[in-house]
Chimera marker file (.cmm) of the C-alpha trace (Angstrom):
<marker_set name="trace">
<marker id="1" x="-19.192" y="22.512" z="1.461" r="1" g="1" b="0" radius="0.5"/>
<marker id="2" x="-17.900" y="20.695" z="-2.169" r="1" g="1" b="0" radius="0.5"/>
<marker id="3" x="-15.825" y="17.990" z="-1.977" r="1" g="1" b="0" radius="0.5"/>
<marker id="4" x="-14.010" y="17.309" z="-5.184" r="1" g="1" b="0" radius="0.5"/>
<marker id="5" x="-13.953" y="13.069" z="-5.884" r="1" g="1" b="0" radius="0.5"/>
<marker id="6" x="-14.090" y="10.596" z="-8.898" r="1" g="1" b="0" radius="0.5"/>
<marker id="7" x="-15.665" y="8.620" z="-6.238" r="1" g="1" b="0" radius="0.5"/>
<marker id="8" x="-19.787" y="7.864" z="-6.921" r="1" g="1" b="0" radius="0.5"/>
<marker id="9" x="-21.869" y="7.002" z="-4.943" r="1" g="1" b="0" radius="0.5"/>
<marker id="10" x="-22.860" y="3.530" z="-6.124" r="1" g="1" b="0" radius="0.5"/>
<marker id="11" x="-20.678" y="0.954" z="-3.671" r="1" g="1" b="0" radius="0.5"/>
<marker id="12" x="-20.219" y="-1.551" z="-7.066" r="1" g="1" b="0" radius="0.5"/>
<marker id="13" x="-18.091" y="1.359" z="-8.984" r="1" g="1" b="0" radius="0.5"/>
<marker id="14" x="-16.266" y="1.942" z="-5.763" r="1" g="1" b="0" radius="0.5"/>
<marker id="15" x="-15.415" y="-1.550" z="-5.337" r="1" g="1" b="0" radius="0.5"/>
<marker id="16" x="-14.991" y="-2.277" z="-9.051" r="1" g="1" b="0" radius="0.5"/>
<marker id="17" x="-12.553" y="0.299" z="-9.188" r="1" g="1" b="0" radius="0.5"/>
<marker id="18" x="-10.908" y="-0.819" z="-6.044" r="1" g="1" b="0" radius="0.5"/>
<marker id="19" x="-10.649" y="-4.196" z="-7.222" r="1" g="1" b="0" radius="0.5"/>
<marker id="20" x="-8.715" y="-3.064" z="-10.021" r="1" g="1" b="0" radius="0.5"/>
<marker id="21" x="-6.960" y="-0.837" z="-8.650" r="1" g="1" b="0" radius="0.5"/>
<marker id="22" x="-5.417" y="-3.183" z="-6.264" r="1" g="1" b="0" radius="0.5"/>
<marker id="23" x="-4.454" y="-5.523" z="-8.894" r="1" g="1" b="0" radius="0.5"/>
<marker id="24" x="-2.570" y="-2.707" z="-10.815" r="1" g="1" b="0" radius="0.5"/>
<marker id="25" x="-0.886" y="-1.759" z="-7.089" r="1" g="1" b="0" radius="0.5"/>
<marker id="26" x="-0.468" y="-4.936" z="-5.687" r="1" g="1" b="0" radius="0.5"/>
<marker id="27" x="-1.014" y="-7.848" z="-8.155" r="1" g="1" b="0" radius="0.5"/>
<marker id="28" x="-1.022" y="-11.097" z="-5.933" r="1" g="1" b="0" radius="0.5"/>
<marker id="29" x="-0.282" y="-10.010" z="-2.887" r="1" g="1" b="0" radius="0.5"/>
<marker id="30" x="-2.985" y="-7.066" z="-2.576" r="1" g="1" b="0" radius="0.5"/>
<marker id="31" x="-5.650" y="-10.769" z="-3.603" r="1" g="1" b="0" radius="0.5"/>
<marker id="32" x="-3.853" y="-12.732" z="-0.945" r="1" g="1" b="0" radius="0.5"/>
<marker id="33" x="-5.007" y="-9.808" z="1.772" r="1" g="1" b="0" radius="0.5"/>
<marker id="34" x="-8.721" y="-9.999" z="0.694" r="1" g="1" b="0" radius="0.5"/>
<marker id="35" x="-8.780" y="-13.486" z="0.595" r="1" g="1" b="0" radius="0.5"/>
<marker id="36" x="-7.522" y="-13.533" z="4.237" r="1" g="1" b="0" radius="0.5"/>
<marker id="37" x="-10.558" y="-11.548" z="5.401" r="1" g="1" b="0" radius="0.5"/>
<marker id="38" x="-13.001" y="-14.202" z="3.587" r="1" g="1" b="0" radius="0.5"/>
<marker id="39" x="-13.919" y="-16.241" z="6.757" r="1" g="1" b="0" radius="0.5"/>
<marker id="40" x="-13.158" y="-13.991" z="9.588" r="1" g="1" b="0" radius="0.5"/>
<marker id="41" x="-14.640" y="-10.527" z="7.772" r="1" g="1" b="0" radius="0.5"/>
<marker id="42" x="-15.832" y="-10.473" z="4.944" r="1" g="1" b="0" radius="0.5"/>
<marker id="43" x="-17.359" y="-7.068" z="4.920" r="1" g="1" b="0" radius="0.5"/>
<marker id="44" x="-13.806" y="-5.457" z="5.847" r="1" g="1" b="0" radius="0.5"/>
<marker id="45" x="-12.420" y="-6.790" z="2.662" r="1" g="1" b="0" radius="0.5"/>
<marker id="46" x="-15.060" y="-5.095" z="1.188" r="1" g="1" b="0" radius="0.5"/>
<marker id="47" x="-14.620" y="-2.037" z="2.869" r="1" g="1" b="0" radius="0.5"/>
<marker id="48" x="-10.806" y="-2.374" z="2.089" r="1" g="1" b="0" radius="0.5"/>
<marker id="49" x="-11.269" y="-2.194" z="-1.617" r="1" g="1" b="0" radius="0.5"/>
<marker id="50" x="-14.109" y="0.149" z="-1.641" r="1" g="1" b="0" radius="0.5"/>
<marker id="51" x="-12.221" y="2.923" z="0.779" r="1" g="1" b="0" radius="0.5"/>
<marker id="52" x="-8.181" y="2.933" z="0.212" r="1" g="1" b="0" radius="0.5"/>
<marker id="53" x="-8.280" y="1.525" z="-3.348" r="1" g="1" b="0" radius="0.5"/>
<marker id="54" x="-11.583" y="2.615" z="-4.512" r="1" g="1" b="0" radius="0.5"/>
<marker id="55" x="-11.573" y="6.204" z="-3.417" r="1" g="1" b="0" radius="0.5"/>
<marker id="56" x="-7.926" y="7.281" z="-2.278" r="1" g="1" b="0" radius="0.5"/>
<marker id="57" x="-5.666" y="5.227" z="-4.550" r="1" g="1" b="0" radius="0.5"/>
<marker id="58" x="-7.911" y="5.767" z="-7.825" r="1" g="1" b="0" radius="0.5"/>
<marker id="59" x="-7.608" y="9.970" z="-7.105" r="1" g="1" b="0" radius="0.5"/>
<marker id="60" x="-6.107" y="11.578" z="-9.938" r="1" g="1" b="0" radius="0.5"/>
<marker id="61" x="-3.339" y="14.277" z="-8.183" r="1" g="1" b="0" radius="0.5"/>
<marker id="62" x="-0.696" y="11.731" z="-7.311" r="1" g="1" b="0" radius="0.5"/>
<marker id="63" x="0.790" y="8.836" z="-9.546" r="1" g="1" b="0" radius="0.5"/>
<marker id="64" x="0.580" y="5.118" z="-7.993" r="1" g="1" b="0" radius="0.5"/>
<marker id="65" x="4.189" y="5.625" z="-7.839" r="1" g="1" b="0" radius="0.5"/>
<marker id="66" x="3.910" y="8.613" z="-5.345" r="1" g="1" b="0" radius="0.5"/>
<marker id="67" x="1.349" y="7.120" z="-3.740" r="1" g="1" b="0" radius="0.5"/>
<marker id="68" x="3.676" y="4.014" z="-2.805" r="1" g="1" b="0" radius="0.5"/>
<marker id="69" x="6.228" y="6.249" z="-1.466" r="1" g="1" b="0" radius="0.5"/>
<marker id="70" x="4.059" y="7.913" z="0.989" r="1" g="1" b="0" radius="0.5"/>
<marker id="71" x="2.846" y="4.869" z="2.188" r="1" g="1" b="0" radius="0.5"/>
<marker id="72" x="5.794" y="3.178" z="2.325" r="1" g="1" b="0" radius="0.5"/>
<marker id="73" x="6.894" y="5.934" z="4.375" r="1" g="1" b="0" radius="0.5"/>
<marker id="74" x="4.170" y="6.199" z="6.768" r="1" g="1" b="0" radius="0.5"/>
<marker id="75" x="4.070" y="2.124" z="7.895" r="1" g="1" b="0" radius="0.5"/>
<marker id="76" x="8.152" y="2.796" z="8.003" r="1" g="1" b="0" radius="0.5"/>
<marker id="77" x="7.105" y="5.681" z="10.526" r="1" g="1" b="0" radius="0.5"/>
<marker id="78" x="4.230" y="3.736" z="12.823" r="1" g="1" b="0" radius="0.5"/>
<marker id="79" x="6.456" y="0.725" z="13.064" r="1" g="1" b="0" radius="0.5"/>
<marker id="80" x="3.287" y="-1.355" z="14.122" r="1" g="1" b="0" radius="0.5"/>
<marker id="81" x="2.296" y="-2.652" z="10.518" r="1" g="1" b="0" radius="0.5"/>
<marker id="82" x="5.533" y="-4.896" z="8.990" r="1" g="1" b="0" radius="0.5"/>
<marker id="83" x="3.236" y="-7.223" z="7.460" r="1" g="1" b="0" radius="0.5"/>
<marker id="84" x="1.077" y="-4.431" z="5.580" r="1" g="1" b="0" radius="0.5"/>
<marker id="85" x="4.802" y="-2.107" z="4.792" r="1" g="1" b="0" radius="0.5"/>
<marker id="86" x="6.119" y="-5.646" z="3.428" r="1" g="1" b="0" radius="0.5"/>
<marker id="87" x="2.924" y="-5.738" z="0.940" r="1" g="1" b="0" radius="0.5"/>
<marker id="88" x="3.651" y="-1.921" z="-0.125" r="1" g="1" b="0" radius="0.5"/>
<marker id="89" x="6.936" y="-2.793" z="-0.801" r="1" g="1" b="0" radius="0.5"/>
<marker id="90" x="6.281" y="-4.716" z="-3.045" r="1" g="1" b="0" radius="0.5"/>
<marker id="91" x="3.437" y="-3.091" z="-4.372" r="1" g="1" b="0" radius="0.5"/>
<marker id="92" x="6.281" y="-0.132" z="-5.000" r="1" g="1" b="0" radius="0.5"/>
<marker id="93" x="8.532" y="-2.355" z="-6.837" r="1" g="1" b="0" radius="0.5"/>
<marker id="94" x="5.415" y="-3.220" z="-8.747" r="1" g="1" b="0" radius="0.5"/>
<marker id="95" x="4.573" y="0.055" z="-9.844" r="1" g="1" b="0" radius="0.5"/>
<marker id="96" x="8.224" y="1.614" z="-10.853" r="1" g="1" b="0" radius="0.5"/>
<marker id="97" x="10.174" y="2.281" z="-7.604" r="1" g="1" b="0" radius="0.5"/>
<marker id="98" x="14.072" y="0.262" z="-7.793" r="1" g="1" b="0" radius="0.5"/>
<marker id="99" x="15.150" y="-1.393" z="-4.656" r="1" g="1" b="0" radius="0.5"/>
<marker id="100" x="17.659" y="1.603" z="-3.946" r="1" g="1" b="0" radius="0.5"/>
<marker id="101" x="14.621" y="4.302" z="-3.773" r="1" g="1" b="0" radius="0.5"/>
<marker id="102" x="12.725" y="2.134" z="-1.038" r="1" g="1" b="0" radius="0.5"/>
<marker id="103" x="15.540" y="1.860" z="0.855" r="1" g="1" b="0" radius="0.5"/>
<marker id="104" x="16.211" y="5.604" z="1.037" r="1" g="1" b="0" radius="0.5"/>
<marker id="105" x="12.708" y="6.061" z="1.547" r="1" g="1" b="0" radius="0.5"/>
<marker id="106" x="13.333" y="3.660" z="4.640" r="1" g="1" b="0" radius="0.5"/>
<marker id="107" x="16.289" y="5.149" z="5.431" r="1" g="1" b="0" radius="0.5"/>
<marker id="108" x="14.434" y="8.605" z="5.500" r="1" g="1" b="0" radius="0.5"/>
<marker id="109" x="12.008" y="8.076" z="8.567" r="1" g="1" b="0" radius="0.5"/>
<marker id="110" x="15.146" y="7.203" z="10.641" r="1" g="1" b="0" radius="0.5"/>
<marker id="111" x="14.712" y="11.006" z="10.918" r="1" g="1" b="0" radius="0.5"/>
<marker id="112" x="11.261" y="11.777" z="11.752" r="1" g="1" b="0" radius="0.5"/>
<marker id="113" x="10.459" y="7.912" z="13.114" r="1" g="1" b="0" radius="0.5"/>
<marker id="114" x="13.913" y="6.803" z="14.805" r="1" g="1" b="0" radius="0.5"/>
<marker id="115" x="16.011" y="4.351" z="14.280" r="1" g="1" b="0" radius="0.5"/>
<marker id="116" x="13.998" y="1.782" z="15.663" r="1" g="1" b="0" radius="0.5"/>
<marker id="117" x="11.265" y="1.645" z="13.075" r="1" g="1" b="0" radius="0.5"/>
<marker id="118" x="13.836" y="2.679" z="10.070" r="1" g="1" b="0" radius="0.5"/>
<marker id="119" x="16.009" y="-0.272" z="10.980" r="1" g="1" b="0" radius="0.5"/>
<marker id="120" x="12.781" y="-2.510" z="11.261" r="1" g="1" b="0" radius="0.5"/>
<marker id="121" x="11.736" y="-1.057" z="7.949" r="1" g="1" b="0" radius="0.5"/>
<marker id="122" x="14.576" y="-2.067" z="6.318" r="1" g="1" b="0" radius="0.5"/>
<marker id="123" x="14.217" y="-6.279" z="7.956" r="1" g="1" b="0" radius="0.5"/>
<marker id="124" x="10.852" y="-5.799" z="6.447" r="1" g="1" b="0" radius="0.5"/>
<marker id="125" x="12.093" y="-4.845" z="2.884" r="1" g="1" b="0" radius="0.5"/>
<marker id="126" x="15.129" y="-6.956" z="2.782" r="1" g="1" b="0" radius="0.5"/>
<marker id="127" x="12.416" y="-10.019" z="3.234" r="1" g="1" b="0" radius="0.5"/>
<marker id="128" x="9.826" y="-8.304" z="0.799" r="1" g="1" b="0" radius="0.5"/>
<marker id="129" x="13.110" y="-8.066" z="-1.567" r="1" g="1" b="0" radius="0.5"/>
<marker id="130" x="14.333" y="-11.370" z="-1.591" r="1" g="1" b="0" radius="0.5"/>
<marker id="131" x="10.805" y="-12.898" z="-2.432" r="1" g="1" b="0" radius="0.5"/>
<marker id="132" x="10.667" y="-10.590" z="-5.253" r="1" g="1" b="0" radius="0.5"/>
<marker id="133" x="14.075" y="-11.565" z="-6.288" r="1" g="1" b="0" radius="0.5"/>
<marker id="134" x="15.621" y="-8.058" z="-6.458" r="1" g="1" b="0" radius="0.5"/>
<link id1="1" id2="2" r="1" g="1" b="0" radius="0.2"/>
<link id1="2" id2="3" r="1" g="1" b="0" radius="0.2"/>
<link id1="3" id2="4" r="1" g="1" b="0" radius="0.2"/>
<link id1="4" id2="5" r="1" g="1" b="0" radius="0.2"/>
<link id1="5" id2="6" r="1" g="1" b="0" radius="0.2"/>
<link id1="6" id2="7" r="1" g="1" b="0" radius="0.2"/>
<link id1="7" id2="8" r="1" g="1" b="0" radius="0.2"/>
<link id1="8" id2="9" r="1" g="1" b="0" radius="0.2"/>
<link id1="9" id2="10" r="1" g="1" b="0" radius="0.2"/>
<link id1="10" id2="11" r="1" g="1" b="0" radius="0.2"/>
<link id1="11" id2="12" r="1" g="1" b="0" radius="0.2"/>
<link id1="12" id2="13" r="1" g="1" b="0" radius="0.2"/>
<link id1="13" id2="14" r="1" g="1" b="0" radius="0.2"/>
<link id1="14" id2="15" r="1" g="1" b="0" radius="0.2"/>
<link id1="15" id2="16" r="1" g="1" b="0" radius="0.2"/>
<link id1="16" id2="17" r="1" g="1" b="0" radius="0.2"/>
<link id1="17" id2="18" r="1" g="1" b="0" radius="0.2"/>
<link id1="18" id2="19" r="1" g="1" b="0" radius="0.2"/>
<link id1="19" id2="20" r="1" g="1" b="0" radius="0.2"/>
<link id1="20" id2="21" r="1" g="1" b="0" radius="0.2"/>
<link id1="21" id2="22" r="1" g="1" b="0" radius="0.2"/>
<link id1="22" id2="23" r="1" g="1" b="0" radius="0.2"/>
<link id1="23" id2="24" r="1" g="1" b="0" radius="0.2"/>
<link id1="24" id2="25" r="1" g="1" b="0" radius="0.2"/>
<link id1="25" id2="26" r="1" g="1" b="0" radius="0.2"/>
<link id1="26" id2="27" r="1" g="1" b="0" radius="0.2"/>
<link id1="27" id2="28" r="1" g="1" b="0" radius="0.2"/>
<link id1="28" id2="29" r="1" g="1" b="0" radius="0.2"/>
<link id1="29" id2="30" r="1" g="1" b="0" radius="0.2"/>
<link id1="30" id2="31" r="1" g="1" b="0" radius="0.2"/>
<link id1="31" id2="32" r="1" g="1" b="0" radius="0.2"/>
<link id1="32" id2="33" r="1" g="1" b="0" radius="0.2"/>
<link id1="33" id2="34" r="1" g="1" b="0" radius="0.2"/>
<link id1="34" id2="35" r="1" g="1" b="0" radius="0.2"/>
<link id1="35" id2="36" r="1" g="1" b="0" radius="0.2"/>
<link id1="36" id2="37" r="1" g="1" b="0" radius="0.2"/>
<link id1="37" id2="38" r="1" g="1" b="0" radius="0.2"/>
<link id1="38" id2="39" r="1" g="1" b="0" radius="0.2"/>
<link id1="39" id2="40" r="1" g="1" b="0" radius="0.2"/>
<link id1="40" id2="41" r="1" g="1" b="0" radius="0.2"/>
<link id1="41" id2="42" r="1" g="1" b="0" radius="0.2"/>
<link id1="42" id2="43" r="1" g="1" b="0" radius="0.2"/>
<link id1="43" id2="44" r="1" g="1" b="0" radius="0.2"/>
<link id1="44" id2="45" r="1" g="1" b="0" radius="0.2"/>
<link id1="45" id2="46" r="1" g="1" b="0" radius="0.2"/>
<link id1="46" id2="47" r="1" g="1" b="0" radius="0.2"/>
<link id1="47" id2="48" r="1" g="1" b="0" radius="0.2"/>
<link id1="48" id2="49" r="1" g="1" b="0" radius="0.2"/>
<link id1="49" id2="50" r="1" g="1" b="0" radius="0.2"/>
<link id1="50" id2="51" r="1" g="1" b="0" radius="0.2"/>
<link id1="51" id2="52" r="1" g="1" b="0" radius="0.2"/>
<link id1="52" id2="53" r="1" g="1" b="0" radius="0.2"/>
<link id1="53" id2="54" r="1" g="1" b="0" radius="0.2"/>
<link id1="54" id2="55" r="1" g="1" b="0" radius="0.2"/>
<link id1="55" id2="56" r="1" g="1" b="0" radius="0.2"/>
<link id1="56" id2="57" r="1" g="1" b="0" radius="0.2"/>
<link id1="57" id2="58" r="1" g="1" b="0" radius="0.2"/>
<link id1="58" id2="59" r="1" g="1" b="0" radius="0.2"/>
<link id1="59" id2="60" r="1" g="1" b="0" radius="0.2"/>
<link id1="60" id2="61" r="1" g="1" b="0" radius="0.2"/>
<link id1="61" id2="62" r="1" g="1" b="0" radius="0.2"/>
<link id1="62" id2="63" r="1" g="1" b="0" radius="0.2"/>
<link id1="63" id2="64" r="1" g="1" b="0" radius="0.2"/>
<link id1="64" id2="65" r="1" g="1" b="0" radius="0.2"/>
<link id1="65" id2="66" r="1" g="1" b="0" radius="0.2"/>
<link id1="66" id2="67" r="1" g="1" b="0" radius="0.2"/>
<link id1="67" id2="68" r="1" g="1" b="0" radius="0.2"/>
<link id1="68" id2="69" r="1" g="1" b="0" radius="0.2"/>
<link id1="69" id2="70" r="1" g="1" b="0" radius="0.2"/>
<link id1="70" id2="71" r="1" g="1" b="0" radius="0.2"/>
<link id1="71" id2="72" r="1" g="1" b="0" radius="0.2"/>
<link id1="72" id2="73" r="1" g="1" b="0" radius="0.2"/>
<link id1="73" id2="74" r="1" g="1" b="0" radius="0.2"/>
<link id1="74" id2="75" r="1" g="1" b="0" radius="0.2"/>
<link id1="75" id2="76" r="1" g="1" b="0" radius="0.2"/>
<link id1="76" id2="77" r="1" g="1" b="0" radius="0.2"/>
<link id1="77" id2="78" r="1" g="1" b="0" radius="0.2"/>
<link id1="78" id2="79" r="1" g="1" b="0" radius="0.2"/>
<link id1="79" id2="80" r="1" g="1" b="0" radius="0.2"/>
<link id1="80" id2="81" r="1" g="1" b="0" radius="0.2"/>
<link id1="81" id2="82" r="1" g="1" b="0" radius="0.2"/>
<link id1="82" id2="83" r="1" g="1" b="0" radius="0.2"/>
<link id1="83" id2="84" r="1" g="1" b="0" radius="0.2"/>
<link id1="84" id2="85" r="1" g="1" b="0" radius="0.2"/>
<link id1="85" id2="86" r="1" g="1" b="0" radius="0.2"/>
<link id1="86" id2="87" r="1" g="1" b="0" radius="0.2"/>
<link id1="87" id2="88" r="1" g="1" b="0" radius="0.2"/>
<link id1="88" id2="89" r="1" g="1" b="0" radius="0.2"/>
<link id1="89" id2="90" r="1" g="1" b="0" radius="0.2"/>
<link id1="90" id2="91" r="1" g="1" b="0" radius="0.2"/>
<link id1="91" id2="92" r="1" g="1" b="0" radius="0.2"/>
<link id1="92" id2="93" r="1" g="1" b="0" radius="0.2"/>
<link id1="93" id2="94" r="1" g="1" b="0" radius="0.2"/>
<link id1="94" id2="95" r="1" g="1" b="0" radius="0.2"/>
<link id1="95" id2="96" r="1" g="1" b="0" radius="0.2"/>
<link id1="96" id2="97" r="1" g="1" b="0" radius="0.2"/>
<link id1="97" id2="98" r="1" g="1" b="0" radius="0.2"/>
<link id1="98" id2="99" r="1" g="1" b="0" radius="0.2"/>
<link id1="99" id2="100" r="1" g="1" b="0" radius="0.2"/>
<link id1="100" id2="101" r="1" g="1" b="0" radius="0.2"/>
<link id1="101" id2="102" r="1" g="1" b="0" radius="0.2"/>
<link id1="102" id2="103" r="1" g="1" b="0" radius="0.2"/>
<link id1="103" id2="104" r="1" g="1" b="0" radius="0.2"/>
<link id1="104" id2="105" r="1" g="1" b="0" radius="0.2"/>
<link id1="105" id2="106" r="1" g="1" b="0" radius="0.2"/>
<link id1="106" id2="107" r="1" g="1" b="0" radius="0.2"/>
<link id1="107" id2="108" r="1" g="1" b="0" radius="0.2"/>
<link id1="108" id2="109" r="1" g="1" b="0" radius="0.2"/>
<link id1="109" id2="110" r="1" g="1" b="0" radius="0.2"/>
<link id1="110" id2="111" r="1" g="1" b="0" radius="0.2"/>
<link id1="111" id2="112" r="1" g="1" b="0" radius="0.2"/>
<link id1="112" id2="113" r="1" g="1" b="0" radius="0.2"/>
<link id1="113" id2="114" r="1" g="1" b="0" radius="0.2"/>
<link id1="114" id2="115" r="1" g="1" b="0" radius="0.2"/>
<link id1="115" id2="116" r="1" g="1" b="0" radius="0.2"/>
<link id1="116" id2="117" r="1" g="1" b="0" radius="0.2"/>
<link id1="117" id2="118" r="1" g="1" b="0" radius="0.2"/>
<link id1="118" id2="119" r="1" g="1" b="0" radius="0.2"/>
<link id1="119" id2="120" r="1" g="1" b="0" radius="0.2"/>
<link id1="120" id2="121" r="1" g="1" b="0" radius="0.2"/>
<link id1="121" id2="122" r="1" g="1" b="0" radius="0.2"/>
<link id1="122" id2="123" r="1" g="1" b="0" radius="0.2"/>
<link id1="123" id2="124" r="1" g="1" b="0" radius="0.2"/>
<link id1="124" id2="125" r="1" g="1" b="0" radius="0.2"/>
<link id1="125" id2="126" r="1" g="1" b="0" radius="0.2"/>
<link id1="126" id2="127" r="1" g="1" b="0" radius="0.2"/>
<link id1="127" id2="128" r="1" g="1" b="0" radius="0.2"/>
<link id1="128" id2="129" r="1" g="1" b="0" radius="0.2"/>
<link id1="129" id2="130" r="1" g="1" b="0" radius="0.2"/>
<link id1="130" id2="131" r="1" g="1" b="0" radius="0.2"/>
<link id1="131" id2="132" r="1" g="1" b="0" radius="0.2"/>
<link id1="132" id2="133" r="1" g="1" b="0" radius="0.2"/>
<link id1="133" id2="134" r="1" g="1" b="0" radius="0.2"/>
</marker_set>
């Protein structure tokens, strides 16, 4: 079996490419999260950069745009992870989404999620909203 990836197999491209990657997607924020991990696990940083923004994020296929919209989506959805949807919504108003998009997107997964975790959704961007002054 093929797989088809711009992923190589040298772990310094993958977390090159993750690194910037996340600063494109993220900025700050995305460098606040991997400095967290510094004393308590180090390696998982790594492993954060290399995997999600090393190998899934730098796919061509879907724009970082598209990207933020499914995964603002799917935290919205598990309504387990407000501190990690609160990152990716910023991380979407980073890349090109407005303030009204990520709220429908919110809004959406009141449909497939409940209300529960679309209403949370929403606390979370309101807060990721007003530190981003939007």
């Amino acid at each position: 079996m093929t797989m088809t990836t711009n992923a190589t197999s040298s772990g310094t491209d993958r977390y090159e490419r993750g690194r910037r990657a996340l600063a494109e997607i993220d900025g700050e924020a995305g460098e606040a999260v991997v400095a967290s991990l510094a004393d308590i696990a180090p390696d998982f940083a790594r492993y954060l950069l290399e995997f999600p923004f090393g190998d899934i994020y730098s796919r061509p296929g879907l724009d970082l745009k598209s990207r933020e919209v499914a995964t603002i989506a799917a935290l919205t959805a598990m309504g387990t992870a407000a501190p990690q949807l609160k990152v990716h919504v910023a991380a979407g108003l980073n890349v090109g989404l407005s303030r009204e998009e990520i709220v429908e997107i919110i809004m959406q997964m009141a449909v497939y999620a409940g209300f529960p975790a679309a209403l949370n959704g929403l606390s979370v961007a309101r807060s990721a909203f007003a530190e981003a002054g939007v």
